[in-house]
N, C-alpha and C positions, 0 to 999 in steps of 0.2 A: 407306936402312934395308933390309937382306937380309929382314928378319923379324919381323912385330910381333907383341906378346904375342894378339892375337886375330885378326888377318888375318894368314894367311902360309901356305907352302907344302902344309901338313902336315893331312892328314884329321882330322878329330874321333874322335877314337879310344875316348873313355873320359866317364865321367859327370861328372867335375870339367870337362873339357872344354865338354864342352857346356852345365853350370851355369854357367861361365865367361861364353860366348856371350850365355845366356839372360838372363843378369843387366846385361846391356849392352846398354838400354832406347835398342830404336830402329838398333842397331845405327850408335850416334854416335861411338866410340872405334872399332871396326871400321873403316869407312869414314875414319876420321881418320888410322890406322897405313894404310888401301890406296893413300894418297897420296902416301907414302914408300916405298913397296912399291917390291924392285928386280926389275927382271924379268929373270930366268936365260934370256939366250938362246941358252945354249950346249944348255941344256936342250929351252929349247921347236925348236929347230934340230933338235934328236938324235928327240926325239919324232916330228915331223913325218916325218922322214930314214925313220923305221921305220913308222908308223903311216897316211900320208897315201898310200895304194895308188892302181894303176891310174886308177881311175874318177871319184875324188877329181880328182885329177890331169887327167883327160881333159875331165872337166866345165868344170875352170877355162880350160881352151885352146880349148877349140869356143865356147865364149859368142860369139855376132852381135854383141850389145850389141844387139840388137832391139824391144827393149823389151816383147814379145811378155807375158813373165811380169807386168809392169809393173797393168794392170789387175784381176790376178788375187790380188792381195794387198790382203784390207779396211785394212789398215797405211799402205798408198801409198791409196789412196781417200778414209778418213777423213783423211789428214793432206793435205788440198787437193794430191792429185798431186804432191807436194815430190820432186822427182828422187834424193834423198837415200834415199826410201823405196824404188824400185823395186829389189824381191828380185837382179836379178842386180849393181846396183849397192853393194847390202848386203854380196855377197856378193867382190865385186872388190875392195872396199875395206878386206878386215878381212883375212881366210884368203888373199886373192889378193897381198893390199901386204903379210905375214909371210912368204909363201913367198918373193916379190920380194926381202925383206931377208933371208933365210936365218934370219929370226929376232933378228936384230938391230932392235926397236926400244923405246921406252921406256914409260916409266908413263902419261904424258896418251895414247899411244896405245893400251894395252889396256884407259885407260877406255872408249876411244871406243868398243873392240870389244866391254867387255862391254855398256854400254848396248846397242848391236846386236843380239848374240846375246840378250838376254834383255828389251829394251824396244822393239824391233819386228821382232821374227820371235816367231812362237809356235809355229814348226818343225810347222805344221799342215799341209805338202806338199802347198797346193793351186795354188802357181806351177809343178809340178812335170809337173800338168795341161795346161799351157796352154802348157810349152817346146814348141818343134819341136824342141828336139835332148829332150826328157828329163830336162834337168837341173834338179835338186831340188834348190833352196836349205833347205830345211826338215831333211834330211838332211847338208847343208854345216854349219849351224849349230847340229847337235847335236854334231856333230864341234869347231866351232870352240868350243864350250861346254865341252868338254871340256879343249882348251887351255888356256880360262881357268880352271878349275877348277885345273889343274896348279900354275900358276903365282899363285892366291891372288887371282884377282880374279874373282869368284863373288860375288852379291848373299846378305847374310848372315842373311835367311830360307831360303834354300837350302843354306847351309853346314852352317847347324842341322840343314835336313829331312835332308839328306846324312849326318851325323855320327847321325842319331836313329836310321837306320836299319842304320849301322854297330854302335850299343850296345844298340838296342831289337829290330833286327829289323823295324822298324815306322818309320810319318815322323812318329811321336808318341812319345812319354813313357809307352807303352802297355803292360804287359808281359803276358806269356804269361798268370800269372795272372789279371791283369787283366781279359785275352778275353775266359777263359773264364767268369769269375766273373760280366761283365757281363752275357754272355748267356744264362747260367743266371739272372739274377736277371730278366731282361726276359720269359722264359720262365714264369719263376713270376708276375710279375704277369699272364700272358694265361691263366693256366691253368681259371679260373672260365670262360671265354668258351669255349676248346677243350680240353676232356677229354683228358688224355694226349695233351696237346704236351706236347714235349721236347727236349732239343738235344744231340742223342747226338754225344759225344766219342770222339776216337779209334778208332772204328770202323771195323777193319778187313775189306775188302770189299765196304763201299758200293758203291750207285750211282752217289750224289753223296759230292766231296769240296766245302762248299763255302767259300770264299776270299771275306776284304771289306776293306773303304778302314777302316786305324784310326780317322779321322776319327766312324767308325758308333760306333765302340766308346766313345769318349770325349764324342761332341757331339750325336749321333744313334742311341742306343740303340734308340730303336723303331724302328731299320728293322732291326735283329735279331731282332726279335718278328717283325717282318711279315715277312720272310725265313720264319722258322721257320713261320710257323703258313701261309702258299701251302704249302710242302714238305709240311706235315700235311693238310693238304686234299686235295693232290693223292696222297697216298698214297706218297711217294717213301722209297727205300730213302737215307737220306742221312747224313753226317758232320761234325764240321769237325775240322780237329787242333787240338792243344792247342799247339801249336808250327807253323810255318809257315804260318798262317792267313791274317796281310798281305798282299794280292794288290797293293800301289800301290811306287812307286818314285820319290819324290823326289830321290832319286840321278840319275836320269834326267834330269829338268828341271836338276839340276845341275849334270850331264857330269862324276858320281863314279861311272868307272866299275866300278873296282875294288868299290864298293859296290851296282852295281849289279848285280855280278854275286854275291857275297858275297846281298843278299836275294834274288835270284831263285834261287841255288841253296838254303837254305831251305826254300823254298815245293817246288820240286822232291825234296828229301830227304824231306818228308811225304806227298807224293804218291808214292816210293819205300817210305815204310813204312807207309801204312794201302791200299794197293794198290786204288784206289778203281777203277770201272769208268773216270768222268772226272770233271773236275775243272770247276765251274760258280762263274762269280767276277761279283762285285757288279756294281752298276749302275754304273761304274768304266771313261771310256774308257781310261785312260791305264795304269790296271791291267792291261787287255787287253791291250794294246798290250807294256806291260814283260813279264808275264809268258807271254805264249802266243807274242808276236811279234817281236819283240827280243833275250829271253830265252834262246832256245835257242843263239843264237850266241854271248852274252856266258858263256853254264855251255859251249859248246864244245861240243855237240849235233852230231856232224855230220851228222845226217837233218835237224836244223832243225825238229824237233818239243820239246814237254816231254814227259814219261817217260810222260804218258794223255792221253787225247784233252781238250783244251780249249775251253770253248765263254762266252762273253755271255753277263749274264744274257736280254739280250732273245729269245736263242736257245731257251735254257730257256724261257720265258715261251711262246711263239711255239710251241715245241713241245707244252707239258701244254696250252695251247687248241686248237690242232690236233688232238689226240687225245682231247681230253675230260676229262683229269685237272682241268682247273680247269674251270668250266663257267661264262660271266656271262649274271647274268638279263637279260633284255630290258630288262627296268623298270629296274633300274638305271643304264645305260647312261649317256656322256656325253651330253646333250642343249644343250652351250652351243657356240657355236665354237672351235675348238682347235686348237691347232699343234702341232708336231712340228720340235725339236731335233735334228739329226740331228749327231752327234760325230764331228769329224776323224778320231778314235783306231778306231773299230768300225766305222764305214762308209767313210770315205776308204780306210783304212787295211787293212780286214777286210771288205768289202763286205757288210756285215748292213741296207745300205738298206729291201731286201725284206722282211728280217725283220721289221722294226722297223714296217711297215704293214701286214703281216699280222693284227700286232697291232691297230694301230688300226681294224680291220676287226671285231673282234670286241668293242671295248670303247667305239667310237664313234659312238652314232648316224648313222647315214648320213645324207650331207649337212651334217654339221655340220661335219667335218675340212678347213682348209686347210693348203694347203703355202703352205713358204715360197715366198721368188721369190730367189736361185734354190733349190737345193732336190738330195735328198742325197749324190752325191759332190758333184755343185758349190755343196755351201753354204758359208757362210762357218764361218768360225773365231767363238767365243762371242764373242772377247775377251779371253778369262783364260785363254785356257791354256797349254803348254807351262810353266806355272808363274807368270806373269801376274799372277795373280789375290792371288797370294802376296806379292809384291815392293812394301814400301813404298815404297822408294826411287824407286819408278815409277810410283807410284800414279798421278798426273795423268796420263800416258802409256796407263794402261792403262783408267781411266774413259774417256778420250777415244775407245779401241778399243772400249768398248762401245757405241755410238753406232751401227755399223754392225746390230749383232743389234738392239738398239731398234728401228731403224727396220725391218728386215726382219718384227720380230713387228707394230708397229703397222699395214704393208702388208697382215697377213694379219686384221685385225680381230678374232683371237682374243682371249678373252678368260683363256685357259689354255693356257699351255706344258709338255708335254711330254717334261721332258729326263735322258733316261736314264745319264746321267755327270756326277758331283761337280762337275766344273771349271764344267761347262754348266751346271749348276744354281747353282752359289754366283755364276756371273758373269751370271744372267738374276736371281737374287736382288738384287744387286750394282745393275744398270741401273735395275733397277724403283726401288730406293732412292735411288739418284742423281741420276734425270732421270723420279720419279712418274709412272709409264708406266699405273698401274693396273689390272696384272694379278697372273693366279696361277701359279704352276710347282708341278711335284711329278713326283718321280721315279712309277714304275710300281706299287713295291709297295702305298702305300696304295691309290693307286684303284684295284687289282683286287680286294684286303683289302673295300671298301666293295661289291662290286659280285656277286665271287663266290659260287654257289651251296656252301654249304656240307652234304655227305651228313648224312641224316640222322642214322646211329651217329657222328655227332662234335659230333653239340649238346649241348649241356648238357641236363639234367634239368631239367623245370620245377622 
């Protein structure tokens, strides 16, 4: 079968499309036409021919087969060292036996590959660390994701997210109005607590433009309040557009890149038309990552920057404490033991390790903060990311990946995790539920919200 009515070549383009998808509980008739799926290898040949450059290429000829990466992947660890797992072996067997065939080979084989690229790599580049030659399987397997996407074998919570972002703008069902609507309405509920908070739209010339995970907007509304009301505290000159406000990129985890670059130019066009000083994006590693780091190359950037300076929220954070715009009282402070998530996406990836305990220097009791072991470029992967966390079809593959962060938070006897990105938060959410760990997580905003000295001209009236 060249083409099935739900699985097959062709991006999600339009709203029946993706009602289509949506209505296909389970994605059981999807997966039932990927079976039948034929795979164009004249295509994925011609792809490759153009697409798989130098270094691609160089990385696949220099491999030892050393095994070196082998330890450095929580994948190959928690899955009792299975040789199957070890990243360069992942990586020889999927993108290295395609180039081998010129592209010539069939359907049970790019099941195998996409299980690979998307049920044990989480493209979290931390075997990437640990080569002697350099080579990054985490960067092979967004590439090799990308293949699969071409050719219709893509797990199809990711088709969705892929296709939402093509019609939405967003990896949700979220629209513009929607945004804005929500966060005007989250605004008006804080407004008795902060006097003239507000959530100023379109504001051209900001300091801040700022950018959040749709997921806030539909599942987590008050972390737009608490967004807004830090910014009012701290006195900040700030924005968000009413149009390119989605900082995340499910496209990504999906290897649509066309639509990857399609949202990220978006987000770029509103930072071209409200000309903000720079642009401050959620607690969001992979956001970061799509938009400030990735981004520039897939809109065609050739300085490799976006159009204004982009920064983490932790960055932010890290800076209004540094200077005093947020001030936390003493008393408040955290006073239980407490760990620190540190994200593939912002510190592997963006080195904000530093930043990220600057903070905890100002909002943690001393002596209460442990680190993990190990800890943050060299920490592990949550579990769920790279899109993980998302994939039913893998679900038992990917509880089982969380087992590695389990056991790293129980090492540190914390009794609260600290994790400043969605993926890390909904997959320490996720373990705690799985395997009753009995702890707490929470992104940043609340506990600075609880802890914060608030000026006195911004309290309410008795």
């Amino acid at each position: 079968m060249p083409e099935g009515k739900l699985c097959n070549k062709k991006p999600v383009e339009n709203e029946e499309a993706l009602k289509a998808l949506l209505a296909d509980t389970g994605g059981q008739q999807y997966y039932k036409e990927m079976k039948e799926l034929d795979v164009d290898s004249k295509l994925l040949w011609g792809t490759i021919e153009k697409t798989c450059k130098t270094r691609m290429r160089t990385w696949l000829e220099i491999c030892a087969h050393c095994g070196m990466c082998a330890d450095s992947c929580f994948l190959y660890l928690v899955n009792d060292r299975d040789p199957k797992q070890v990243p360069a072996y992942k990586i020889q067997s999927t993108l290295g036996k395609i180039i081998k065939a010129k592209g010539k080979v069939d359907n049970e084989f790019m099941h195998m590959v996409m299980e690979t690229a998307w049920a044990k790599c989480t493209c979290c580049n931390r075997c990437g660390m640990y080569c002697p030659h350099g080579i990054d399987m985490g960067v092979m397997f967004g590439y090799v994701r990308g293949l699969c996407y071409q050719q219709g074998f893509v797990p199809w919570e990711l088709k969705i997210g892929a296709g939402m972002h093509r019609v939405y703008h967003a990896q949700m069902d979220v629209t513009d109005e929607d945004f804005v609507e929500t966060f005007k309405w989250m605004v008006e509920e804080n407004e008795e607590d902060y006097p003239g908070l507000t959530v100023p739209v379109d504001k051209v010339g900001a300091d801040i433009m700022y950018t959040v995970n749709a997921r806030e907007v539909k599942h987590y509304p008050e972390d737009l309040a608490e967004a807004a009301i830090l910014f009012h505290i701290a006195g900040e000159n700030w924005t968000v557009p009413s149009s390119g406000w989605e900082q995340t990129s499910l496209s990504m985890f999906a290897g649509d890149w066309g639509a990857c670059k399609m949202q990220v130019e978006h987000v770029y066009a509103a930072m071209e038309r409200l000309k903000p000083k720079r642009m401050v994006g959620t607690e969001c590693g992979h956001a970061h990552r799509a938009t400030v780091i990735e981004g520039p190359y897939w809109a065609g950037r050739k300085d490799g920057k976006p159009p204004v300076e982009c920064i983490h929220y932790v960055e932010w954070v890290a800076e209004a404490l540094r200077t005093g715009k947020l001030k936390v009282d003493p008393a408040k402070r955290i006073k239980q033991p407490v760990t620190l998530q540190d994200s593939c996406n912002y510190i592997r990836n963006s080195g904000l390790k530093e930043v990220t305990r600057e903070i905890i220097s100002h909002i943690v009791e001393p002596g209460y903060f442990v680190e993990m072991s190990p800890n943050k470029e060299h920490n592990f992967c949550c579990g769920g990311g790279g899109g993980f966390n998302g994939i039913g079809l893998f679900r038992p593959q990917r509880n089982k990946a969380l087992i590695t962060k389990r056991d790293q938070i129980i090492n540190t006897g914390a009794k609260l995790v600290i994790a400043p990105c969605h993926n890390c938060w909904d997959a320490i959410r996720d373990l705690n539920e799985e395997y009753k760990v009995g702890i707490k997580w929470s992104f940043l905003k609340p506990l600075l919200i609880s802890m914060v000295e608030v000026p006195e001209h911004l309290k309410p009236e008795e």
